[in-house]
VEXTOR-857469 format. One record per residue (C-alpha): residue in one letter; x, y, z. Coordinates in steps of 0.001 Angstrom, whole numbers, always signed. Example, Ala and Ser with C-alpha at 12.3 -4.5 7.8 and 13.67 -1.06 7.14 Angstrom:
SITE, A, +12300, -4500, +7800
SITE, S, +13670, -1060, +7140
***
This chain:
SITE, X, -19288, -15675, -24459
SITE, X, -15605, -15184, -25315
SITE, X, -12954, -14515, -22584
SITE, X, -12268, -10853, -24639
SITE, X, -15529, -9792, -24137
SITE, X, -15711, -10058, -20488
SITE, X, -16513, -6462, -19322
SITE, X, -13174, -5507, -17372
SITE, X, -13269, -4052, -14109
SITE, X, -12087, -757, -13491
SITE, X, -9660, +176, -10062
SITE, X, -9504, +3499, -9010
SITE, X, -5614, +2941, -8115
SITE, X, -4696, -328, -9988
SITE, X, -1513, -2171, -8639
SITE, X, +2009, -958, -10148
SITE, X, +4097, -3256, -12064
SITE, X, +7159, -2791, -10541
SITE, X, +7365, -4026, -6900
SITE, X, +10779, -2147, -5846
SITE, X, +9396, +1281, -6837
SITE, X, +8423, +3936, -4051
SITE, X, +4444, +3573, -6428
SITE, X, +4271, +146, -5617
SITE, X, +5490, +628, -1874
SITE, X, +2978, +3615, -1554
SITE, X, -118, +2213, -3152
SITE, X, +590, -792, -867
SITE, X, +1026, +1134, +2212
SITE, X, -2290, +2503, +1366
SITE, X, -3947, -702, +1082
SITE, X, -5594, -2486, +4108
SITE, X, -5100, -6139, +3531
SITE, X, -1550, -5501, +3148
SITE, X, +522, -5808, +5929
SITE, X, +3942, -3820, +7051
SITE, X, +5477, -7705, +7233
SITE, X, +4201, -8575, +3934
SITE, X, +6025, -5478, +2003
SITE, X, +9356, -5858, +3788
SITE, X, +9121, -9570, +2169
SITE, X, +8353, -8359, -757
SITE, X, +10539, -5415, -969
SITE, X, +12854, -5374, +1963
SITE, X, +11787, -2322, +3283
SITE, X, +11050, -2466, +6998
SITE, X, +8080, -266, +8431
SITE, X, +10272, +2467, +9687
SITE, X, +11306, +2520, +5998
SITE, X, +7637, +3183, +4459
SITE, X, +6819, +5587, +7154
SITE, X, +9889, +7701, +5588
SITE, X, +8886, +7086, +1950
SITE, X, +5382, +7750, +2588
SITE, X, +6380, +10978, +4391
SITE, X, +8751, +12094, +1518
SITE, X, +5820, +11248, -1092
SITE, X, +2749, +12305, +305
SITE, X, +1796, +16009, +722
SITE, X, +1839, +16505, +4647
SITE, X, -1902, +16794, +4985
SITE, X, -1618, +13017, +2866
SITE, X, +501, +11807, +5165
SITE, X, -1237, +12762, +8358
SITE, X, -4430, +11149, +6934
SITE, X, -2795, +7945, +6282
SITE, X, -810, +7621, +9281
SITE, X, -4235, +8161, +11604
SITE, X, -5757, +5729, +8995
SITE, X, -3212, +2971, +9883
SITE, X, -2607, +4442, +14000
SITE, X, -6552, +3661, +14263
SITE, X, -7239, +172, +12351
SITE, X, -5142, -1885, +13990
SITE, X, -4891, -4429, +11005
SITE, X, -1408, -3431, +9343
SITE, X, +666, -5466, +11865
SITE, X, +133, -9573, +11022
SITE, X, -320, -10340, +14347
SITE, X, -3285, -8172, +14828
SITE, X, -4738, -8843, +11824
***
């Protein structure tokens, strides 16, 4: 079987291209392998930072979801994942 006619695999929310855009920082926020540290290396932005973004992006009930989401699993952080 060719390579082309591998089925693909469908994401609900696939990754964004562009790392320095507010999609890429929210879709990673969302994520739960990704850690705070890993998206201020790749984007500079510090947590404080993607708190602010996410609050600006999300609709409020959004953002009150996600930050009890990431408050309760304690695996954003490195050092406690």
């Amino acid at each position: 079987m060719k390579k082309d006619n591998w089925p693909k695999t469908k994401v609900k929310k696939p990754e964004p291209k562009d790392i320095n855009s507010n999609d890429w920082i929210i879709w990673a926020a969302w994520a739960d392998r990704i850690t705070f540290e890993e998206i201020e290396k790749k984007t500079g932005k510090t947590e404080s930072e993607v708190i602010k973004i996410m609050r600006r992006s999300l609709k409020p009930s959004s953002f009150r979801l996600w930050r009890k989401r990431v408050n309760s699993q304690s695996i954003k952080h490195r050092k406690k994942f």
